[in-house]
C-alpha positions as CSV (number, residue, x, y, z in Angstrom):
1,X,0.0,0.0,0.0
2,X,2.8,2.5,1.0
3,X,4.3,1.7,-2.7
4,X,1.2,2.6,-4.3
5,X,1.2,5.8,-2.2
6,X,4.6,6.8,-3.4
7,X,4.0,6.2,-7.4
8,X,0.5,8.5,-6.5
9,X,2.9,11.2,-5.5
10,X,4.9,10.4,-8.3
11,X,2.2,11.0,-10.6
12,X,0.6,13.9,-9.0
13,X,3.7,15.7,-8.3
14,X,5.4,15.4,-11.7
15,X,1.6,16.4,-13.7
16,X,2.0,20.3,-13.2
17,X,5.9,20.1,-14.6
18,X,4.2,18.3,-17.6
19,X,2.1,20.6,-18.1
20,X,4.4,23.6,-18.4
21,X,6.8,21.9,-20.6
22,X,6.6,23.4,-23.8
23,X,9.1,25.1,-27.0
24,X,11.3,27.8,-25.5
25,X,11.4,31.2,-26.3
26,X,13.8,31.7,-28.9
27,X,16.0,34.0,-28.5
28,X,17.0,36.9,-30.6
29,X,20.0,38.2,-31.1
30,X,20.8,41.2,-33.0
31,X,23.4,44.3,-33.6
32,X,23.6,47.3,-31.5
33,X,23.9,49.7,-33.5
34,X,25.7,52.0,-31.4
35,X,28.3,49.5,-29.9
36,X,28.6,47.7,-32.7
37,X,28.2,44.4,-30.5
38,X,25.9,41.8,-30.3
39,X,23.0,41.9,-26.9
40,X,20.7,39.6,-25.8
41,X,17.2,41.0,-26.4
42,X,14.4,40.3,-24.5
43,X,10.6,41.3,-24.3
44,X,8.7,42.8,-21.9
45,X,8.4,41.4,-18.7
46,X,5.3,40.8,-17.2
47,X,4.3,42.6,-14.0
48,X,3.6,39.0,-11.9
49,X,6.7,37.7,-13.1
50,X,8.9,41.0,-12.4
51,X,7.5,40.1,-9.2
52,X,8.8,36.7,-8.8
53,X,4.7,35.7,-8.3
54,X,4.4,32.2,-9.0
55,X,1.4,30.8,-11.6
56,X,-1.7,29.9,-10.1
57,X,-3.3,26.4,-10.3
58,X,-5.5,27.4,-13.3
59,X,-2.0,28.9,-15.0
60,X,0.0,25.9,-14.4
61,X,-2.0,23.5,-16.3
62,X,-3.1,26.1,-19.2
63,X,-1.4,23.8,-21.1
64,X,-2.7,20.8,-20.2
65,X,-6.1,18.8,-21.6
66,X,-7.7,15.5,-20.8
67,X,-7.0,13.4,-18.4
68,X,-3.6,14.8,-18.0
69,X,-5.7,18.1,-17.3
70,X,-7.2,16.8,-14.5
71,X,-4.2,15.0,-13.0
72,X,-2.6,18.6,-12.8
73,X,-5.0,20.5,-10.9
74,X,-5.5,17.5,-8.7
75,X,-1.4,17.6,-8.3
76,X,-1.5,21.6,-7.9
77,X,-4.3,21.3,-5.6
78,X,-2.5,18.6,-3.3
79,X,1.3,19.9,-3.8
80,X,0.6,23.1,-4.8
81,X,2.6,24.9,-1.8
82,X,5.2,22.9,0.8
83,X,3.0,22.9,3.2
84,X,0.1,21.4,1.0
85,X,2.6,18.4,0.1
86,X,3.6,17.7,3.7
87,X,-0.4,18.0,4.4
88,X,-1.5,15.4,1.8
89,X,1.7,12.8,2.3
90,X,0.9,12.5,6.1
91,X,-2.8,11.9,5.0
92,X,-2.0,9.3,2.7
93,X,0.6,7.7,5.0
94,X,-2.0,8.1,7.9
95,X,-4.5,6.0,5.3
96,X,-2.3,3.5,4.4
97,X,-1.5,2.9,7.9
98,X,-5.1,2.1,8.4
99,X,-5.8,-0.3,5.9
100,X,-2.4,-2.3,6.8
101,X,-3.7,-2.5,10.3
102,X,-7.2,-3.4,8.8
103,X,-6.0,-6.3,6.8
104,X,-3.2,-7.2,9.6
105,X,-6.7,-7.5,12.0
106,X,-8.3,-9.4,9.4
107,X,-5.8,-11.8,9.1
108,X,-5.3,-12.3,12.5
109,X,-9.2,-13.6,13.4
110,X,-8.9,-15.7,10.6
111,X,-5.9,-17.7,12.1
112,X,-7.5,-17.2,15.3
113,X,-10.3,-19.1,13.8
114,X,-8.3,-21.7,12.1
115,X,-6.6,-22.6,15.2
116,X,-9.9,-23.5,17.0
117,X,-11.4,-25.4,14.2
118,X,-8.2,-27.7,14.0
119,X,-8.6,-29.7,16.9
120,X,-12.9,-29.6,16.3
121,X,-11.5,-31.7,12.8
122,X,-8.5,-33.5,14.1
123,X,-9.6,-34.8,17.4
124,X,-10.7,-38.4,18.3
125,X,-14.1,-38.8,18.6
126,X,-14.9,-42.5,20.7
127,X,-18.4,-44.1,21.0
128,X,-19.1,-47.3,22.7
129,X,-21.3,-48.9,24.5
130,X,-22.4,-52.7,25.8
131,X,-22.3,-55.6,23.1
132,X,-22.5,-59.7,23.4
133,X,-25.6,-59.5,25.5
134,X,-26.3,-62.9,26.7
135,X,-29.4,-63.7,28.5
136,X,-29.9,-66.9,31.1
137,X,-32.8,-67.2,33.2
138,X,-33.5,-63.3,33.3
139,X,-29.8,-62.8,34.0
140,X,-27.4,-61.0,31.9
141,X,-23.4,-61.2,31.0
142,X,-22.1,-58.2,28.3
143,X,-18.9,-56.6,27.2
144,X,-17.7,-53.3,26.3
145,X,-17.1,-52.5,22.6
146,X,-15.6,-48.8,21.5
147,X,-14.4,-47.3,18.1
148,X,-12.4,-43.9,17.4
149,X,-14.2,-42.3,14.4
150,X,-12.0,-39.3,14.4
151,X,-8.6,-38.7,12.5
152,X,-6.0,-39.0,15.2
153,X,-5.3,-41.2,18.1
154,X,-7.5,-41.4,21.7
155,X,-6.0,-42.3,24.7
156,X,-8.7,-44.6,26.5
157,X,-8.2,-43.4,30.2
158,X,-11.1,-45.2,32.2
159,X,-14.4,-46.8,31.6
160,X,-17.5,-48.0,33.5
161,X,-20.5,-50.6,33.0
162,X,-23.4,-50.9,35.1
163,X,-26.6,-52.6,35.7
164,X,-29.3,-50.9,37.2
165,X,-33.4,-51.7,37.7
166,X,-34.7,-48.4,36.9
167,X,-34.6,-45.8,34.2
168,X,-32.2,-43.1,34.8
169,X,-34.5,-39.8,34.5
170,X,-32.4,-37.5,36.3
171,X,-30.3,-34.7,34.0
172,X,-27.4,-35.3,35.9
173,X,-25.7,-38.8,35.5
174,X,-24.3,-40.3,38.2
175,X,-22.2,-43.8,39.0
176,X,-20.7,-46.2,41.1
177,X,-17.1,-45.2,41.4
178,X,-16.4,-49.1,42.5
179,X,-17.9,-50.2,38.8
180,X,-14.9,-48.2,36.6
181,X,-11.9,-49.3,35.3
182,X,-8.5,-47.5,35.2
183,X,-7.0,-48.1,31.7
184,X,-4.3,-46.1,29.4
185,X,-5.1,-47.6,26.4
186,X,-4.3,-46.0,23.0
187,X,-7.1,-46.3,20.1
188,X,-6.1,-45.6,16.8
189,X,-8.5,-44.0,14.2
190,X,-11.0,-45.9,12.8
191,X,-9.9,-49.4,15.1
192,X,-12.5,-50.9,17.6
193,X,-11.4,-52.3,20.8
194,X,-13.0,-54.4,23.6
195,X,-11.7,-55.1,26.7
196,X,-11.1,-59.0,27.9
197,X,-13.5,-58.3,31.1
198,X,-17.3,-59.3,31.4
199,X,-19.7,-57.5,32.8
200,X,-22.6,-59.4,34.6
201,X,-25.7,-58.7,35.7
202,X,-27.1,-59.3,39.5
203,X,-30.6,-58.0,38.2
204,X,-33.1,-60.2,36.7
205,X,-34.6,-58.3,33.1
206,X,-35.6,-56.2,32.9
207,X,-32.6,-53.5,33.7
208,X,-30.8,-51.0,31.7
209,X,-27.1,-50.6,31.7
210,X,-25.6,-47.5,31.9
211,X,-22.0,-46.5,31.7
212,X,-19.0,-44.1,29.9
213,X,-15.7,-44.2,28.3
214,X,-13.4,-41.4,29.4
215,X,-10.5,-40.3,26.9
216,X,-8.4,-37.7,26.0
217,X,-7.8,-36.5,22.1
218,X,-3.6,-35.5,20.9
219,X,-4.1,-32.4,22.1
220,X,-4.9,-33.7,25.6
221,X,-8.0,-32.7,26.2
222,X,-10.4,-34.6,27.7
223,X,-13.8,-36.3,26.8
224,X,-16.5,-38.3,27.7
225,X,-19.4,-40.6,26.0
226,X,-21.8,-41.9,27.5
227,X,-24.3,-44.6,27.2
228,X,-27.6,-46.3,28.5
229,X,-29.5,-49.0,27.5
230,X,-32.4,-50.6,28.3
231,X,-32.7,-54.9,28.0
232,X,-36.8,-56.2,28.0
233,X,-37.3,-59.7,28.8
234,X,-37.1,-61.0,25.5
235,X,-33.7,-59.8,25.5
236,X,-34.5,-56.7,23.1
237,X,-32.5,-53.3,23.8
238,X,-32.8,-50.1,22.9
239,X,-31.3,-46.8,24.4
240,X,-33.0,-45.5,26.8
241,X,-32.9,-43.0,30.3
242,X,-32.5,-39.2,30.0
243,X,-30.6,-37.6,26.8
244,X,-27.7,-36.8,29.4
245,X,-27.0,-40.2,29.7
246,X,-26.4,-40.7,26.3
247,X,-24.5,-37.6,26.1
248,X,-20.6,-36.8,24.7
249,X,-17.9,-34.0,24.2
């Protein structure tokens, strides 16, 4: 921007010395009849240049038409004095300044905004939940089944599975801390993983069986899914219990 700025007072400043450019006077020389020399002669000098006045605006481009025309007032009406130059450079310097900071701002939310949709993209995103459901005389055995979905690797830090006799309804889930399981367990993208243990059930059916899987994505933040289903007698399940227990980050 400040580049542009400079070939603009380039331009403008140049214009009115265009515009007075022209053929010089010729000049005559002839004898002096009383010397017998040569001397320069000259005409008569105007009054406002006897003065040392200097041409207006409208005087200095006289010469000039078109486009070019226009350029030289502008340039006379911009740099026409010292002070009118040092006026009109700060102003454009002032105005450039202001669209560098402008696009320097711009740019700025814009990687600001990058940066906190990388992870949103990047991150590991688990959901599990209970599978192998086995029914025996109203009692239950499952295991725990999870897959990443996301593009980078989750470490699996704990999980829980538990067997309860009624709905959870309440917006605010809440466990056994004696049901988890401690783990540091790394899940690749797009791999599933099941743990070796068996959960079993001291409730006859029908029960639902809540739980979570704890993690943390590359950029170690942590997260949580949730889940909760419910098992009928015929050994049918669905998800069930308040949305919060079906809830993730």
């Amino acid at each position: 921007m400040r580049g542009l700025a400079v070939v603009f007072l380039l331009i403008v400043c140049t214009a009115p010395a265009f515009a007075q450019a022209g053929p010089h006077a010729n000049v005559e020389v002839s004898d002096n009849d009383s010397g017998g020399g040569h001397a320069l002669e000259s005409g008569e000098i105007p009054a406002g240049e006897a003065a040392g006045e200097a041409e207006t605006g409208g005087e200095a481009c006289a010469g000039a038409t078109g486009l070019g025309g226009y350029a030289c007032q502008f340039g006379t009406f911009l740099f026409g004095s010292v002070e009118r130059t040092v006026v009109s450079f700060m102003a454009l310097l002032a105005l450039s300044t202001l669209l560098l900071w402008f696009n320097t701002r711009k740019a700025v939310t814009a990687a600001k905004i990058a940066a906190e949709h990388i992870p949103a993209v990047e991150r590991a995103y688990v959901f599990g939940g209970p599978t192998e459901l086995f029914l025996l005389h109203d009692q239950a055995t499952v295991r725990l089944a999870m897959q990443n979905y996301g593009r980078t690797p989750a470490v699996i830090k704990e999980w829980l599975v538990e067997f309860v006799a009624q709905e959870p309804r309440g917006k605010s889930p809440a466990y056994e801390a004696s049901k988890r399981t401690v783990a540091n367990e790394i899940l690749e993208p797009d791999k599933l993983f099941s743990p070796a243990s068996v959960f079993r059930s001291d409730i006859a059916s029908p029960f639902f069986i809540v739980g979570y899987i704890a993690y943390e994505d590359v950029f170690r933040q942590p997260h949580m899914t949730r889940f909760c289903v419910g098992v009928a007698r015929d050994g049918k399940a669905a998800y069930a219990g308040h949305p919060a227990w079906n809830g993730y980050d």
